[in-house]
DOTITOR-685519 format. One line per field, with one value per residue (C-alpha): residue in three letters; residue number from 1; x, y negated, z. Coordinates in steps of 0.2 Angstrom, whole numbers. Example, Ala and Ser with C-alpha at 12.3 -4.5 7.8 and 13.67 -1.06 7.14 Angstrom:
// DOTITOR-685519
resn (Ala; Ser)
resi (1; 2)
c1 (62; 68)
c2 (22; 5)
c3 (39; 36)
END
This chain:
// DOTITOR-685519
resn (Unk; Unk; Unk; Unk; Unk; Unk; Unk; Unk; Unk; Unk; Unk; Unk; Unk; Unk; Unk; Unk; Unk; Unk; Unk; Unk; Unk; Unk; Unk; Unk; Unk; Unk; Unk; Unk; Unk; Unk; Unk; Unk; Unk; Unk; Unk; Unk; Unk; Unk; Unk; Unk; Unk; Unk; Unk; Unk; Unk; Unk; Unk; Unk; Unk; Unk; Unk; Unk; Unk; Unk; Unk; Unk; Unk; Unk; Unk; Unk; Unk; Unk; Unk; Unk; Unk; Unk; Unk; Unk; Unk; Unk; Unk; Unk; Unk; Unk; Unk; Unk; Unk; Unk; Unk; Unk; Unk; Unk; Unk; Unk; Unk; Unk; Unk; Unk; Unk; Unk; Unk; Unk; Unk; Unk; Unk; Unk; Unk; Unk; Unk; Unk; Unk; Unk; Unk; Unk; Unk; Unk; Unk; Unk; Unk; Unk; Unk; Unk; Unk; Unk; Unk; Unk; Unk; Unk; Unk; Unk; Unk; Unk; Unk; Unk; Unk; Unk; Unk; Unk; Unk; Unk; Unk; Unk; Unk; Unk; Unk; Unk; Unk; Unk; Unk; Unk; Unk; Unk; Unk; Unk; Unk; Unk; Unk; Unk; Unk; Unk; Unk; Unk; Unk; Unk; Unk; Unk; Unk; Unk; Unk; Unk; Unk; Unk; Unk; Unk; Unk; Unk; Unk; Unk; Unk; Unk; Unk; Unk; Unk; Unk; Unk; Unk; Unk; Unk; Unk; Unk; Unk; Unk; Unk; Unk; Unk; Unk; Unk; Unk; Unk; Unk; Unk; Unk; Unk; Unk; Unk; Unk; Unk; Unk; Unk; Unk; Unk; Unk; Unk; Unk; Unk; Unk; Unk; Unk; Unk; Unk; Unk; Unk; Unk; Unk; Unk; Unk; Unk; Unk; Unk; Unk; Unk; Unk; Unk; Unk; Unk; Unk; Unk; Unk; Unk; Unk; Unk; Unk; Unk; Unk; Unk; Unk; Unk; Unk; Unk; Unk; Unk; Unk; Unk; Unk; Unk; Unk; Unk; Unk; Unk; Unk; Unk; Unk; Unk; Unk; Unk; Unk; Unk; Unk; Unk; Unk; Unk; Unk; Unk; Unk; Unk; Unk; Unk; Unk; Unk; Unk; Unk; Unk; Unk; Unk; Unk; Unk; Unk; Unk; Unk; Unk; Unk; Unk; Unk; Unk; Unk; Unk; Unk; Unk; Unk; Unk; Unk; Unk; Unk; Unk; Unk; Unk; Unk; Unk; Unk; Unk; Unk; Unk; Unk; Unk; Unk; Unk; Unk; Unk; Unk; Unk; Unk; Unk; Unk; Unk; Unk; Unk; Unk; Unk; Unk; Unk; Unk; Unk; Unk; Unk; Unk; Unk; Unk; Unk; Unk; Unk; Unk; Unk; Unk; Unk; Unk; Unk; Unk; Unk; Unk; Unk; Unk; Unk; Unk; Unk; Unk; Unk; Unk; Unk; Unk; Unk; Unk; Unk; Unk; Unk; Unk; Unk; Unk; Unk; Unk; Unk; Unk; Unk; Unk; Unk; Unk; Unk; Unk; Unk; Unk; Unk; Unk; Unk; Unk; Unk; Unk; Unk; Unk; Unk; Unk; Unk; Unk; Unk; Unk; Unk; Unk; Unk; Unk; Unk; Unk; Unk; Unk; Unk; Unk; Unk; Unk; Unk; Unk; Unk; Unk; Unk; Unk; Unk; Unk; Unk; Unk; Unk; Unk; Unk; Unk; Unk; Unk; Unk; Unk; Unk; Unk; Unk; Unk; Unk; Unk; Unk; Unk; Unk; Unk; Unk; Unk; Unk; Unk; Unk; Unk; Unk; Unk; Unk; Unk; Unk; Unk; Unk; Unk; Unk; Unk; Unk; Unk; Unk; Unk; Unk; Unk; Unk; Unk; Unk; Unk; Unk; Unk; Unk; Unk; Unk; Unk; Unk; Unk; Unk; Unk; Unk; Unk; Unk; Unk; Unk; Unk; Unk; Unk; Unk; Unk; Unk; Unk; Unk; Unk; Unk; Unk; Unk; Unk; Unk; Unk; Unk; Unk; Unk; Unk; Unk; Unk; Unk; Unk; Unk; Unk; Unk; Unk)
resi (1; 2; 3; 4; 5; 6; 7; 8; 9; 10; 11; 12; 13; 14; 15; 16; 17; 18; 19; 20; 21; 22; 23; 24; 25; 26; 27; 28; 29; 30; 31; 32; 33; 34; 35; 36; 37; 38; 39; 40; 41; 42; 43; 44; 45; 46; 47; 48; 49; 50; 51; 52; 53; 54; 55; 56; 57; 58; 59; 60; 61; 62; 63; 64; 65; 66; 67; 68; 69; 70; 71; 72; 73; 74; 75; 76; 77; 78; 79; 80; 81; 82; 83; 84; 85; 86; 87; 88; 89; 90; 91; 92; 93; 94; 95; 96; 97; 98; 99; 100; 101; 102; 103; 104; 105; 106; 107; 108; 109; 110; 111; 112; 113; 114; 115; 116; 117; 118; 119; 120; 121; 122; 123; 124; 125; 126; 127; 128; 129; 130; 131; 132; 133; 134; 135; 136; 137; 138; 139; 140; 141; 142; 143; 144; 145; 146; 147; 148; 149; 150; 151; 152; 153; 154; 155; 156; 157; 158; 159; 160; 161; 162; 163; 164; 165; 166; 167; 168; 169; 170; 171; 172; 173; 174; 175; 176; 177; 178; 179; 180; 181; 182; 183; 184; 185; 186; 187; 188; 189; 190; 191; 192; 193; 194; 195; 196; 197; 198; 199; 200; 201; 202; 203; 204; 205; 206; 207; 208; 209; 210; 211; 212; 213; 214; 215; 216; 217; 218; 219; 220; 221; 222; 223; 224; 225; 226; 227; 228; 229; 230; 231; 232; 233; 234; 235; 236; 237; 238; 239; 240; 241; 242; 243; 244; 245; 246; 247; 248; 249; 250; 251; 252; 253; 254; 255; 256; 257; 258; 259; 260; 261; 262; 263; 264; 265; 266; 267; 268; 269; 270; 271; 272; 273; 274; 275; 276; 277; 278; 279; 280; 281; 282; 283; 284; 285; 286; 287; 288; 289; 290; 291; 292; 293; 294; 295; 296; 297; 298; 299; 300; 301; 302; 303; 304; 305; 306; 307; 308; 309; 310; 311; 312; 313; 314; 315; 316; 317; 318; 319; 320; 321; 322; 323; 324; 325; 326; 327; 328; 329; 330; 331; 332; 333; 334; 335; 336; 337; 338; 339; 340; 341; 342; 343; 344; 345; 346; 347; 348; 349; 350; 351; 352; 353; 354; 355; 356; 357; 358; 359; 360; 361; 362; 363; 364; 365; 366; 367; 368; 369; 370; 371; 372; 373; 374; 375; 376; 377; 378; 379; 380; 381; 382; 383; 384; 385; 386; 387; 388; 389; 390; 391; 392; 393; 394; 395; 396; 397; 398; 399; 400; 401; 402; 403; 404; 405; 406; 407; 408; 409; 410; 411; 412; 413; 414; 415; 416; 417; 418; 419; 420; 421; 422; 423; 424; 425; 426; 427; 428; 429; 430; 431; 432; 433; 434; 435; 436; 437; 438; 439; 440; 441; 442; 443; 444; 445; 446; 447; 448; 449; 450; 451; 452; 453; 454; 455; 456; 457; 458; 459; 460; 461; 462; 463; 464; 465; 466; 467; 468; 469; 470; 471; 472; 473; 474; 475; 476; 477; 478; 479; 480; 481; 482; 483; 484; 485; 486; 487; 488; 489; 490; 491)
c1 (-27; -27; -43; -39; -50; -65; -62; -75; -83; -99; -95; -88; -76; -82; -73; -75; -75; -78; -75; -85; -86; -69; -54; -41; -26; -15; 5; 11; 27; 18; 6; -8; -25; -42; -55; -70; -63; -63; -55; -57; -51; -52; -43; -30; -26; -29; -38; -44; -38; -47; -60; -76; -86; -72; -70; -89; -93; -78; -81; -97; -94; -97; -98; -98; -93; -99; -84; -95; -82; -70; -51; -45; -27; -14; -12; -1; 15; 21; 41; 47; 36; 38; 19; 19; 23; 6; -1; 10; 4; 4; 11; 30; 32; 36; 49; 57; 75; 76; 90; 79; 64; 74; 83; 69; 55; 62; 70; 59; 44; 54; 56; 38; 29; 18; 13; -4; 4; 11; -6; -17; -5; -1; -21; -23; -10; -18; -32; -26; -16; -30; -42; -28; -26; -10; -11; 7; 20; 36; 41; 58; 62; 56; 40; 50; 34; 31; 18; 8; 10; 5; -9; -14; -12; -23; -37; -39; -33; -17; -2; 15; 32; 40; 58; 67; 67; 83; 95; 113; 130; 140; 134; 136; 156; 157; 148; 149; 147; 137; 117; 119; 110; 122; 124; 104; 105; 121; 110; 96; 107; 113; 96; 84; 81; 77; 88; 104; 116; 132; 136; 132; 113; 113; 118; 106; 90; 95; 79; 69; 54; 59; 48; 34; 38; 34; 17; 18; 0; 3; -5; 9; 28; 46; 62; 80; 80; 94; 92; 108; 115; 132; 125; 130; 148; 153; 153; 133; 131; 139; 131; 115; 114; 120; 103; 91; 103; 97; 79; 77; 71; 77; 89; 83; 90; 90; 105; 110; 95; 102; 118; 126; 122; 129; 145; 147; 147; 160; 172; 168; 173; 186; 175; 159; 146; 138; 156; 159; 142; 148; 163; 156; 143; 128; 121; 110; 91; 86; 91; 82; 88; 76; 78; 95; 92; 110; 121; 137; 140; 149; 134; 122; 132; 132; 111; 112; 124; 121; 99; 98; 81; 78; 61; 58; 49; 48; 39; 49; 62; 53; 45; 62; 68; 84; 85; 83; 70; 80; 96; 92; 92; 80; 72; 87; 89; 74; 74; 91; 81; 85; 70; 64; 48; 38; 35; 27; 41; 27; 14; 25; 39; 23; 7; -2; 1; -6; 5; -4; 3; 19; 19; 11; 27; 40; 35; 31; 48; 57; 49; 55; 71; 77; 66; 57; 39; 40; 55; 42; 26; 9; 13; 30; 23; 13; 21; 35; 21; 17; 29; 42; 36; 33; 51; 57; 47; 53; 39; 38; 35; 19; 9; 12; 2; -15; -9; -15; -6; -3; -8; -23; -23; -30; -41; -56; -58; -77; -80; -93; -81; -80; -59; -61; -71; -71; -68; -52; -35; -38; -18; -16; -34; -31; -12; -13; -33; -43; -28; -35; -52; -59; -53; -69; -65; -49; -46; -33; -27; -42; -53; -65; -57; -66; -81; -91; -80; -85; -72; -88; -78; -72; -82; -71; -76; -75; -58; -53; -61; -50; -36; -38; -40; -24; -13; -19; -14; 3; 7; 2; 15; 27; 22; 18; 5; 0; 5; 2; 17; 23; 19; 37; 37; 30; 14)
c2 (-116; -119; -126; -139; -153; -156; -162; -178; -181; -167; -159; -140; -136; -119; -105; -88; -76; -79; -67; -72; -65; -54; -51; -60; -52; -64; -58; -73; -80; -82; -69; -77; -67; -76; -66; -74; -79; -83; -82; -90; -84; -95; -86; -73; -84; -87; -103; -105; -98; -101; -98; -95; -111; -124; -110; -108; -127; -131; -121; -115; -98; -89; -73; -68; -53; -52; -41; -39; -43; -28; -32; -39; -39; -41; -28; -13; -13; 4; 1; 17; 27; 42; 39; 52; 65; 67; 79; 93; 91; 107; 118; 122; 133; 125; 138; 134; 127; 109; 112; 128; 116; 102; 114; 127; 115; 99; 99; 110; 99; 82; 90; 95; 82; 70; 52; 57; 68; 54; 44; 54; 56; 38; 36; 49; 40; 24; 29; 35; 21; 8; 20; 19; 2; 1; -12; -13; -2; -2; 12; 22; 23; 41; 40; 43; 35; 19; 9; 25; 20; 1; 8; 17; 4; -10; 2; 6; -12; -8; -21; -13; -15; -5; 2; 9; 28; 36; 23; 33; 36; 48; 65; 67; 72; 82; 94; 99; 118; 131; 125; 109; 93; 85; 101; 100; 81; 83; 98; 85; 70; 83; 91; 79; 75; 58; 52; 42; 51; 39; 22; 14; 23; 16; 0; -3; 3; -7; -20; -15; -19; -35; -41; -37; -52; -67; -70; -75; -69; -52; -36; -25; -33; -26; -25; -17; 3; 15; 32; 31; 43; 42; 43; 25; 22; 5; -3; 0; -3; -23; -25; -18; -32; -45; -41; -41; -58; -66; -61; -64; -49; -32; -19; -3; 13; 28; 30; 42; 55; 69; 71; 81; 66; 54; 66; 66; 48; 46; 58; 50; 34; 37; 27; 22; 21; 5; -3; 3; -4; -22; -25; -23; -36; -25; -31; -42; -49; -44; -26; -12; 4; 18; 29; 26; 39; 42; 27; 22; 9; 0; 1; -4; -20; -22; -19; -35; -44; -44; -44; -28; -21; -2; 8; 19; 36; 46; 61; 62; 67; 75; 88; 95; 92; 82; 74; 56; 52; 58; 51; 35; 19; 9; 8; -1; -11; -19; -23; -31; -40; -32; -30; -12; -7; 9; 22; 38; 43; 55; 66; 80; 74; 70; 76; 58; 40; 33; 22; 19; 39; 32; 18; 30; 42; 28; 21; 37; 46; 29; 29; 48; 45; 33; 38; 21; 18; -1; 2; -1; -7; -8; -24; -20; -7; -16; -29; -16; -10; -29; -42; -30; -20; -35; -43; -25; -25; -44; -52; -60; -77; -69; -57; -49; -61; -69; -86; -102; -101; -84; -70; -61; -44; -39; -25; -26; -13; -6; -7; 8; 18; 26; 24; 4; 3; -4; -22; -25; -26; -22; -19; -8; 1; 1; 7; 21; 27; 21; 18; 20; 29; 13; 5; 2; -13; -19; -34; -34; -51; -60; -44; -32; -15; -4; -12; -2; 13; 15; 7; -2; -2; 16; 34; 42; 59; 60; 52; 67; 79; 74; 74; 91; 97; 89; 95; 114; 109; 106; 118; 130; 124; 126; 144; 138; 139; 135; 152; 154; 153; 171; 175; 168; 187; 181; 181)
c3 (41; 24; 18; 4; 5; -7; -23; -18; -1; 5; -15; -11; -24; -35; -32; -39; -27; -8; 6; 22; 39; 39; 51; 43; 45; 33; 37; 36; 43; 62; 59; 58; 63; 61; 70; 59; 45; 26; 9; -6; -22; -40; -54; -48; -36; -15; -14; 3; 19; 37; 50; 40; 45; 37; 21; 18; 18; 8; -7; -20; -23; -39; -30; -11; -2; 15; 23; 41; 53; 45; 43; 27; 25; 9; -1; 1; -8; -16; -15; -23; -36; -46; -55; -67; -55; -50; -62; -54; -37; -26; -40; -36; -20; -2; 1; -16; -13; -17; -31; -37; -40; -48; -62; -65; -65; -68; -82; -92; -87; -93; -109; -112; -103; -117; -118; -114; -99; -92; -93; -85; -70; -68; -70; -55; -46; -48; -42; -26; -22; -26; -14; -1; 1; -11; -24; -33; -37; -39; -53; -49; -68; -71; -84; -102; -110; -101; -112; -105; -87; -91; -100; -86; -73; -81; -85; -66; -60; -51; -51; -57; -60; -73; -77; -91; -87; -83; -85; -81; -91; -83; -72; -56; -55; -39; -33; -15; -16; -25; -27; -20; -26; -35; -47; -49; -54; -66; -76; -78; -83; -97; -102; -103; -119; -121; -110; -113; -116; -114; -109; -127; -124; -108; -112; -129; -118; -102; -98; -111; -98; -97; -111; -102; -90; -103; -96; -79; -74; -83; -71; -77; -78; -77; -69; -70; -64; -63; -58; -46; -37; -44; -63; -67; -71; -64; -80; -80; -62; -67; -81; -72; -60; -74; -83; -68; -60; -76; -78; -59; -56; -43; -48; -43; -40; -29; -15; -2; -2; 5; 14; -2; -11; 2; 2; -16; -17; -5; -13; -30; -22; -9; 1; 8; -7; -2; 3; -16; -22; -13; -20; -37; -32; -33; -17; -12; -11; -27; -25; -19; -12; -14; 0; 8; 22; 27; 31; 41; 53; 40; 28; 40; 44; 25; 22; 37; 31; 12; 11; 2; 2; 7; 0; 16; 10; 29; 19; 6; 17; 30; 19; 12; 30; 26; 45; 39; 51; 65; 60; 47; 51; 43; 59; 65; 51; 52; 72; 63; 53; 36; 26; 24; 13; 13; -1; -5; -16; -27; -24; -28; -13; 1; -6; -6; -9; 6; 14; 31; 32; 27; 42; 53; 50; 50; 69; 76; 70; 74; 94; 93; 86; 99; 115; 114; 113; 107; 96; 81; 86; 73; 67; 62; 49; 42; 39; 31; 19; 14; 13; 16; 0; -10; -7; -15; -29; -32; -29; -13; -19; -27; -16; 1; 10; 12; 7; -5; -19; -19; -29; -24; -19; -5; 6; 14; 29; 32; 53; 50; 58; 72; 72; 72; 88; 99; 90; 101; 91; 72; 69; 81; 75; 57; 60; 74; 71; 55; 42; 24; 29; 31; 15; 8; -7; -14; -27; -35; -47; -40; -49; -39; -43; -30; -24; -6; -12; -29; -47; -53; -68; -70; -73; -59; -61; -78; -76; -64; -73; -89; -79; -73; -93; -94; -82; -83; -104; -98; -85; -98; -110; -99; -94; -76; -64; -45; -34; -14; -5; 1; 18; 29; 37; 54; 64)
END
């Protein structure tokens, strides 16, 4: 395994934190697992990897966290994150139509939404994640104040990646039929007010996040994002991937949600959106698809052929019942070995960000789906929500694994419960039973950020407590508030 040598012989090298006794679960390339095992962190970074007898006598810890025989794996990898979103949790109705909620409540919430709006939600959405096992984020270019989500990140401890927010030039330009989503989407490419407006907006706000990526150890960095959907014109879809090519970072954008916005592309183009999206070179490793829920055989071939990454969100589709875990592929694709993350999408779209629901959803749906019990199998998921996660967010050189030399971020799993016993196979345990009740400490950069289930750095009440001042603040201003659902006329 790896266990560096000593820096001189029977001299253990000083470390600063040391994780002893745990069920190493690193993702690696072969999938290594080490029953009783070790790691080693100095700095940020993973230092030592291995069975916990060479780890322990190889090193002089600073700090040691005796993880009890409980799983410790990498952290989860958000790959497609609305984060401000979560401040309006449980307010618009479930039996609201999908282009209802995005006009009526959309728009006027964009447009009154403050810095200090976005703040607090990206705090209780930080919060979440880091208690869920999640410990980066991949941010789909939504929050308008973006200093606000960074600030937000690094005082809970969560690693993010950033975008410009609503990077588009043209509306959507057809509609298929009264209500649909693509008439929603063009009255929110026209109304939000501090949105660009045209191509010469687009282009003079395009990579602004970038400059967050000059210190290489930085918690919270950037990447190119475009709100997609058929709101770029090809001119800012090239120039797009010219930025992110340069900077070595992913371009970002959401595709194919719905089938109207799958149709709408495909009458815009005269063709297959991602055949369109090809030929203009958009494609390959370094981009990410968020969603992508509605492909044709042709596209599918071209997720293969080309390495483009897919953010798979099964709740966010699920819960406005747009068939995509019936009838996507992302499944497929990664049995194809395309690489396929997982996402929560926003608290708004599924409720929670927890992505062990999210890899729960994705391999039941996917057995279901094709009438196959070992079409995905635990593994499969969480290596989607890990390294799958960490190559869409662009940094799969970085984190996604328990390896030396790699960031560290990782989870440590409590065995007092009941869902992890008996102590037989802690994939298949944490996956199918325990999933993020057991998290019990994360580290994130090499930094305890929840320690025995408490942020030893955080007033966490207080925190929620100023968070729900806030967002009863803004729902006000925006003449809103949280109403029952009507009664759907049956018993």
């Amino acid at each position: 395994m790896d266990v560096p040598a000593q820096t001189s012989a029977n001299r253990p090298t000083p470390v600063d934190l040391l994780i002893r006794h745990a069920h190493v679960i690193t993702m690696d390339d072969t999938g290594t697992r080490i029953p009783d095992g070790a790691v080693a962190i100095t700095g940020n970074r993973i230092s030592h990897v291995g069975p916990e007898a060479d780890v322990t006598t190889a090193v002089l810890a600073a700090r040691t966290i005796d993880a009890r025989g409980g799983p410790v794996h990498p952290g989860l990898v958000e790959a497609h994150l609305h984060a401000s979103f979560q401040s309006i949790r449980g307010v618009h109705l479930e039996a609201t139509a999908e282009e209802d909620v995005l006009d009526a409540f959309y728009l006027p919430w964009f447009n009154v939404i403050s810095s200090e709006d976005e703040e607090l939600g990206c705090l209780l959405a930080s919060l979440e994640m880091i208690r869920n096992g999640t410990t980066c984020f991949l941010e789909a270019g939504t929050v308008l104040d973006t200093e606000a989500a960074a600030r937000a990140a690094r005082t809970v401890g969560v690693r993010a990646v950033l975008g410009d927010p609503f990077i588009w030039d043209q509306p959507a330009s057809i509609a298929q039929g009264k209500g649909s989503l693509d008439t929603a989407r063009r009255a929110v490419r026209l109304r939000v007010e501090r949105a660009p407006r045209d191509l010469d907006e687009a282009l003079a706000a395009l990579g602004g996040e970038l400059q967050r990526n000059t210190d290489p150890d930085a918690l919270v960095t950037g990447h190119v994002a475009l709100n997609g959907l058929g709101t770029a014109s090809p001119a800012l879809l090239v120039e797009a991937k010219r930025v992110a090519r340069a900077a070595g970072v992913v371009l970002n954008m959401h595709h194919a949600y719905s089938p109207a916005d799958t149709a709408a592309d495909r009458a815009r183009y005269g063709r297959d959106p991602l055949v369109q999206l090809a030929e203009l070179g958009i494609l390959d490793s370094h981009t990410t698809l968020g969603h992508a829920n509605h492909l044709t055989d042709r596209e599918a071939d071209l997720v293969v052929q080309t390495g483009v990454n897919l953010a798979w969100a099964p709740a966010a589709s699920m819960l406005w019942g747009h068939g995509a875990t019936l009838h996507g592929r992302h499944a497929e694709l990664w049995r194809r070995g395309g690489n396929v993350g997982l996402a929560s999408d926003s608290a708004n779209w599924s409720n929670d960000l927890d992505l062990f629901k999210q890899a729960m959803l994705a391999l039941l749906t996917a057995r279901d789906a094709h009438a196959d019990r070992t079409y995905l199998v635990a593994d499969d998921v969480l290596r989607m929500a890990t390294r799958g996660g960490a190559r869409a967010a662009g940094l799969e050189e970085e984190v996604g694994s328990i390896e030396v030399g790699k960031k560290a971020d990782l989870v440590l799993h409590t065995l007092d419960r009941p869902e992890l016993r008996p102590v037989t196979d802690m994939v298949r345990n944490l996956v199918h039973a325990a999933r993020s009740k057991s998290v019990r400490t994360v580290v994130v950069d090499g930094r305890v950020v929840l320690h025995d289930g408490s942020f030893p750095h955080l007033d966490e009440p207080a925190m929620l407590a100023r968070i729900d001042e806030g967002s009863q603040a803004m729902l006000r201003r925006m003449g809103q508030r949280a109403l029952p659902d009507p009664l759907p006329g049956r018993r």
